[in-house]
N, C-alpha and C positions, 0 to 999 in steps of 0.2 A: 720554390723558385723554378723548379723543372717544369712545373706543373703550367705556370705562367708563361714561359718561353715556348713552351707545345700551344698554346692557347694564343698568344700573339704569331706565331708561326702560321699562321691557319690563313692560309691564303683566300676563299671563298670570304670569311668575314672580312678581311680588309675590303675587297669589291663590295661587299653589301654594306658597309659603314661608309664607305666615299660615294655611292650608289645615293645613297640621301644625303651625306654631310656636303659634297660638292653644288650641289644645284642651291642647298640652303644657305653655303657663307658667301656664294656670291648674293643669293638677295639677301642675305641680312647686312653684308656690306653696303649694301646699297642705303641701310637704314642712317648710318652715320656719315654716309658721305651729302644725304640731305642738310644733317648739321654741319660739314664743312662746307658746302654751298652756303646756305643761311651765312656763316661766317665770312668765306669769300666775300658775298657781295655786301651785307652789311658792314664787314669789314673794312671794305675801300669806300666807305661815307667819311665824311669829313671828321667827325664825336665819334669818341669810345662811348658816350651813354646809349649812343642806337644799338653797338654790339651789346653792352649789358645790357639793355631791355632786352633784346632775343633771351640773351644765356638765362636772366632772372625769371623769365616767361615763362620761357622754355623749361626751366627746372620746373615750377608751378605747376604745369602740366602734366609732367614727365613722373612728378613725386604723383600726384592720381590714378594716371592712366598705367603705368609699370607697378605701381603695387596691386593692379588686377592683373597683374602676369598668372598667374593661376589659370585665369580663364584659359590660355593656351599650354600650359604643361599641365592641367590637371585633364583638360581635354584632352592631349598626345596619348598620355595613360591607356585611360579606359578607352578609347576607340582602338586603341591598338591591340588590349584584351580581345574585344570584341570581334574583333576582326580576324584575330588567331581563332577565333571561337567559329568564323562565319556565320554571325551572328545580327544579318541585316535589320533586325527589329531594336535589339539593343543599340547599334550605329544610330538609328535615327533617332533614338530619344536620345542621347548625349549631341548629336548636335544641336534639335529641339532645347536641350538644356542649358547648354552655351550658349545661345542665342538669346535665352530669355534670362539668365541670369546676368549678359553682358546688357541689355536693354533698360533691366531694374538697376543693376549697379550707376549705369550713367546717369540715371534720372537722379539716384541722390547724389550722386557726384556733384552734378551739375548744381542741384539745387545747395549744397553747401561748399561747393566752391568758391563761390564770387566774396560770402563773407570769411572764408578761411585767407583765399589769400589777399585779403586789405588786412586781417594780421600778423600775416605772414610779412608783409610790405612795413606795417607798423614795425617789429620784430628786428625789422632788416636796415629799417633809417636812411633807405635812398636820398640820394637826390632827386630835387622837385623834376629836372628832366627825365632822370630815368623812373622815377614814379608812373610820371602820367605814360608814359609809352610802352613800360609792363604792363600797367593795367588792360591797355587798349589792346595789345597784342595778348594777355592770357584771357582775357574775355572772348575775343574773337575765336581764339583756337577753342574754347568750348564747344562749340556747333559742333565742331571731328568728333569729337567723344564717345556717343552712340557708334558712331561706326569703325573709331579707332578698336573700340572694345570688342566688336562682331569680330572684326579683323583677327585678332586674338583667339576667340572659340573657335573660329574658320581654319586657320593657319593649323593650331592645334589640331585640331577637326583630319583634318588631310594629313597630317604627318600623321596619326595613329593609325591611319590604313595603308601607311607607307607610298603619300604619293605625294612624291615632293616637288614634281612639276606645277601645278594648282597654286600653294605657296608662294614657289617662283614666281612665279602671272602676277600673284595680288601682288604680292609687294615691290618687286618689280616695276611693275605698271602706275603703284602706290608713289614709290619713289622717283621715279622718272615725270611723274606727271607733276608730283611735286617740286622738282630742279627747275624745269620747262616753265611752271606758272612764276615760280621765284624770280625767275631771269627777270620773266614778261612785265609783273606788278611791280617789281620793286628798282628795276634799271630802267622797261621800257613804256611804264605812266605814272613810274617817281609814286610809288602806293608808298612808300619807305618801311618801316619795321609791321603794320599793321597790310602791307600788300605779300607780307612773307606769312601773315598769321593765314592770312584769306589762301592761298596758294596751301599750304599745308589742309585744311578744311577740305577744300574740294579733291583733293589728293585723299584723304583718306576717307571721303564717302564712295571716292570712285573704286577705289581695291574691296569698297566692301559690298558693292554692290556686284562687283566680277566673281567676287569670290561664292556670294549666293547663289550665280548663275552657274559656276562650276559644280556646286556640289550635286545636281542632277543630273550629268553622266557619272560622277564618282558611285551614288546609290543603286545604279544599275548594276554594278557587278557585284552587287548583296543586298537579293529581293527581299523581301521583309515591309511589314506597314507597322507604323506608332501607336505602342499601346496609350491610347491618351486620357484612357480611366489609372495608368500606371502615374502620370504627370502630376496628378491629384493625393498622390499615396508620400507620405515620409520618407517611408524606407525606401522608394526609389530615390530621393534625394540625396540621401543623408550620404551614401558613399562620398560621391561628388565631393558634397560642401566638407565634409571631414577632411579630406584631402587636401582641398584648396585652405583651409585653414590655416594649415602647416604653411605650406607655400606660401602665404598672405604674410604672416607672421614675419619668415625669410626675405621676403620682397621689400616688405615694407621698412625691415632695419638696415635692407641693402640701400635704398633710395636714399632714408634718414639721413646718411653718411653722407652722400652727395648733395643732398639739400644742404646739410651743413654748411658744407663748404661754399656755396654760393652765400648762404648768409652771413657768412664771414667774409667773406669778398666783397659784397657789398656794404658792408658797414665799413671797410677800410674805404672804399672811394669807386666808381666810374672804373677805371683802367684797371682797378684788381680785380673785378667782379668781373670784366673783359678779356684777362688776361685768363683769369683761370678756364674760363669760357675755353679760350683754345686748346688748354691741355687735357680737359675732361673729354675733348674731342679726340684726342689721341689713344684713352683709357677706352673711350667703347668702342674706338673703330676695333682693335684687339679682343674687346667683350664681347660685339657683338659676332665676329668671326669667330672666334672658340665656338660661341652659343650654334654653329652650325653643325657640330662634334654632339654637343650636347642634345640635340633636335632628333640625331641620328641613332644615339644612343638607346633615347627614352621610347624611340619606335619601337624600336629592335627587340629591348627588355620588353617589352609590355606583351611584341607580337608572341617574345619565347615563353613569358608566363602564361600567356592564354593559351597556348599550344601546349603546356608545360614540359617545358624542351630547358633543360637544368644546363645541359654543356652550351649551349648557343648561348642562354643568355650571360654565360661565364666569359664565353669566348668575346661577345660584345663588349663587356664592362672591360676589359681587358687591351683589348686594339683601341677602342674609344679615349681610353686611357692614356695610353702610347702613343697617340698621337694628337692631345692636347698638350703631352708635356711639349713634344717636338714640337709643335706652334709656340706655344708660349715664349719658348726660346728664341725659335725666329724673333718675334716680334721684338723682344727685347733689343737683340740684336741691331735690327732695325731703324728704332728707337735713340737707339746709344750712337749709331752712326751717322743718321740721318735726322733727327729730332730737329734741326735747325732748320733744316727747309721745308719740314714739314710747319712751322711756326712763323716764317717768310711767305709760305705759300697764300696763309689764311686770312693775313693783315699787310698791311703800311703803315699804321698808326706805330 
């Protein structure tokens, strides 16, 4: 216990965990308040089934593209090694390899998406309305995919060399640009649930095309060139994909749970599929802000492993710790106080 309290006490690590964890929970807040907007305005349409079509879409998606979450914490990782290592040649092949592993993943995404989720729909027993306008809306949001997934090795990518400014920009820019088209397509040329797919699309090829542009001042301050006879070899892979395995594994029974739930709200009707829709929105604006904790974290560790620096990365697991509890609380807090207008805010139906 002493041991802990000398270890949270340590003033420099609280600056260097809020150092990245602050610039992260604001843009990853930004990721969930995209799906309170989506809810806002599809919300104030006339039919609960245009809200369920987003929320059933939107999980469809959401179960694909988030069980690649690996691609950015298995990236955070190893670039963070690397980089404790100053190690410019190893940086670029990990992002080279986030890049083409998120490339090749979308292609089969894509390609067995369309008939996963028509049994997914089967499965689920909609109604004829919100049938047709899931479909229309998880088909659309397809085209993001390629770049939703960059987005992920990028993100990653940048938080392993501890720059969480870059991040910020993508997603940020990602999110905001996505709010801004929502308004536009779906209040201001009546586009309805499929002008919100479109707005999402262009939003996430735009972060990931900024985020490309970013990463060549980030590679200036660790010269190094690609070994790209290494790119060819197994065992340059095999770290990677071992890692992400695990993580895949995680991701994927974390999703499962929440796909559930949508398929059970939709086989009750329209307004339960809608209703839950709001609350899941509650559960990741909290996820996704902790996930800023957690961004900060797995830097920090990675840089102190590469460094092999044993008290730092003690000390990080430690402060990171103590102050996901304190959030968690907050939120709850929050929650329990204030849950009704946050539930007001999102609908009139």
């Amino acid at each position: 216990m002493t041991a802990l309290l000398t270890d949270w006490r340590h003033r420099p690590t609280h600056r260097r965990v809020w150092a990245l964890a602050a610039p992260m929970i604001l843009s990853n807040i930004s990721v969930p308040l995209v799906a309170l907007v989506d809810s806002m305005v599809i919300g104030h349409l006339p039919h609960a089934h245009q809200l369920g079509a987003v929320a059933v879409g939107a999980s469809l998606y959401t179960f694909l593209a988030w069980a690649m979450g690996f691609l950015r914490m298995g990236s955070t990782g190893f670039a963070a090694q690397a980089a404790g290592r100053n190690d410019g040649a190893a940086l670029r092949q990990i992002l080279l390899q986030g890049l083409l592993l998120a490339l090749g993943l979308a292609m089969l995404l894509g390609t067995v998406g369309i008939p996963l989720s028509h049994l997914a729909l089967e499965w689920m027993q909609p109604s004829p309305e919100l049938n047709q306008l899931t479909r229309e809306f998880f088909h659309t949001r397809l085209f993001g995919l390629p770049a939703a997934l960059a987005s992920y090795a990028l993100v990653g990518w940048f938080l392993g060399t501890q720059n969480a400014r870059a991040p910020l920009a993508i997603l940020l820019t990602t999110n905001l640009v996505n709010i801004v088209l929502n308004l536009w397509f779906v209040l201001g040329l009546d586009w309805g649930v499929v002008g919100s797919a479109r707005a999402s699309v262009i939003a996430e090829w735009t972060g990931a095309l900024l985020g490309l542009a970013l990463t060549q001042k980030a590679l200036r301050a660790y010269p190094g060139h690609i070994a790209w006879a290494a790119l060819t070899l197994w065992q340059s892979w095999r770290p990677l994909l071992a890692v992400n395995r695990d993580i895949f594994i995680r991701s994927l029974a974390l999703q499962s749970v929440f796909f559930m739930i949508t398929v059970q709200g939709a086989r009750l009707g329209d307004a339960t599929v809608a209703a839950n829709a709001l609350l899941l929105n509650g559960l990741l604006l909290t996820a996704h802000a902790l996930d800023g904790l957690a961004h900060a974290v797995e830097a920090l560790c990675g840089h102190a492993i590469g460094a092999r620096d044993r008290q730092a990365l003690r000390r990080s697991l430690v402060v990171a710790c103590g102050w996901s509890l304190i959030a968690s609380v907050g939120f709850a807090l929050l929650f329990t106080l204030g849950g009704h207008l946050f539930i007001a805010m999102q609908t009139d139906i």
